[in-house]
Steps between C-alpha positions, in 0.01 A plus 500: 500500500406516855283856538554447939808396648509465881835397637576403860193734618491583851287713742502562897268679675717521816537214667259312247628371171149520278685339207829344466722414200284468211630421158274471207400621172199562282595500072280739275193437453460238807226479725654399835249401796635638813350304796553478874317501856403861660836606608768327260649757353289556204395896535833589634666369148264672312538830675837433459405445093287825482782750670293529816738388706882457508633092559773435793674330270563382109361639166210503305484594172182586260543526150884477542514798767564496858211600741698630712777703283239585267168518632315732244650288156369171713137648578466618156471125409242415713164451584362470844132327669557532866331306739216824519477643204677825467119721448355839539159475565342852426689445154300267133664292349609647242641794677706304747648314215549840360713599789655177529619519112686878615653388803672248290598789233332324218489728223207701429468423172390176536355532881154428376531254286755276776196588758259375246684161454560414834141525573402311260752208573380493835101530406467866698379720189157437579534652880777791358303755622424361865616605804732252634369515840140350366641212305537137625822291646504342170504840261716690752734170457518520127519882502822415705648268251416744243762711692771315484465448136471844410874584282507125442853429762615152422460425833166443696509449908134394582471420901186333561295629173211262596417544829164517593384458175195290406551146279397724174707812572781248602487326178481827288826632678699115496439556108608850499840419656493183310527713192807693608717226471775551239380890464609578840704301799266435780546437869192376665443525886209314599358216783313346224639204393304408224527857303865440503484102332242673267736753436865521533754318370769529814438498852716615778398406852625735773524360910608701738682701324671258276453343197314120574479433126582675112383296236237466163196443608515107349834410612414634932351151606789281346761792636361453852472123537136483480301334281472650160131503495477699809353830504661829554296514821664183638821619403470838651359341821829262508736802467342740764411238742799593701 
């Protein structure tokens, strides 16, 4: 069953088409690497995804429902890392996720205990009762994640979850998402190659706008003419080159 559908997916900014025509899909419990140059396209689809912003043209659906014709039954089955983590600063951990949990309606009943879990999937228990604004890129990272898996949606949009990360905390969060797979169905925005061949078992390559390449991850090389022992980076290179 494919959780996102994306048919024929258009949007113009003006005179400015920031992507055009895309066509893919991404089945249950998939984690699809979602990979471009600054400027292909790739933020516009997922703000597209997330209800943030309508497309020119064609559908997406989440979960089986429209974005567009039914924005609040789409949201409700996902979970979304922006780029900048979505934080309060003068607010701990715990409370933020606290807030987080009843802006999403979870019930109250079992508020605590969903808080509780998602901290400790995402190794913030130990900093709960920090204020966000004195914790470091790494923990204000995972508290982020820990966001977008609080109600458990099937569907997890992380754009860039690693960035500026050191080697360690980059590790700790590749296994994280790693772990998702099958539980939830992941879209992962990021520059760095390797986190995605470590990581995902799909990759879509967006350039300018379009799609340069949809494939498995073992099948892209063969697929593009290149030599099947060549890296994702020397495939990615080939495809945006233009």
């Amino acid at each position: 069953m494919a959780m996102i559908e994306v048919q024929h997916l258009t949007k113009r900014y003006r005179d400015r088409v920031a992507i055009d025509n895309l066509t893919f899909s991404v089945e249950e419990g998939e984690i699809l690497g979602f990979l471009g140059p600054n400027g292909a396209g790739k933020s516009t689809t997922m703000k597209i995804l997330t209800g943030f912003i309508p497309p020119s043209e064609g559908v997406a659906r989440v979960g089986g429902f429209d974005v567009s014709q039914h924005p609040l039954e789409a949201k409700r089955h996902i979970g979304y890392l922006p780029e900048t983590p979505p934080l309060y600063p003068e607010m701990t951990v715990r409370g933020y996720l606290r807030f987080v949990a009843a802006l999403k309606r979870l019930p109250p009943r079992g508020l605590r205990d969903e808080v509780e879990r998602v901290a400790a999937l995402t190794g913030v228990t130990h900093v709960a009762e920090r204020l966000l604004q004195n914790l470091s890129k790494g923990y204000k990272q995972r508290v982020g994640i820990a966001q977008a898996l609080l109600g458990s949606p099937p569907v997890i949009i992380l754009d860039e979850p690693t960035e500026g990360l050191d080697p360690t905390q980059r590790a700790e969060v590749r296994a994280l998402i790693k772990g998702l797979a099958g539980k939830h169905t992941v879209i992962l925005s990021t520059h760095i190659l390797p986190e995605v061949t470590m990581t995902c078992e799909k990759v879509l390559i967006l350039n300018q706008g379009r799609i340069a390449a949809y494939d498995d991850l073992r099948k892209l090389a063969g697929t593009q003419g290149t030599a099947e022992s060549a890296s994702l980076e020397e495939v990615f290179i080939k495809l945006t080159a233009a």
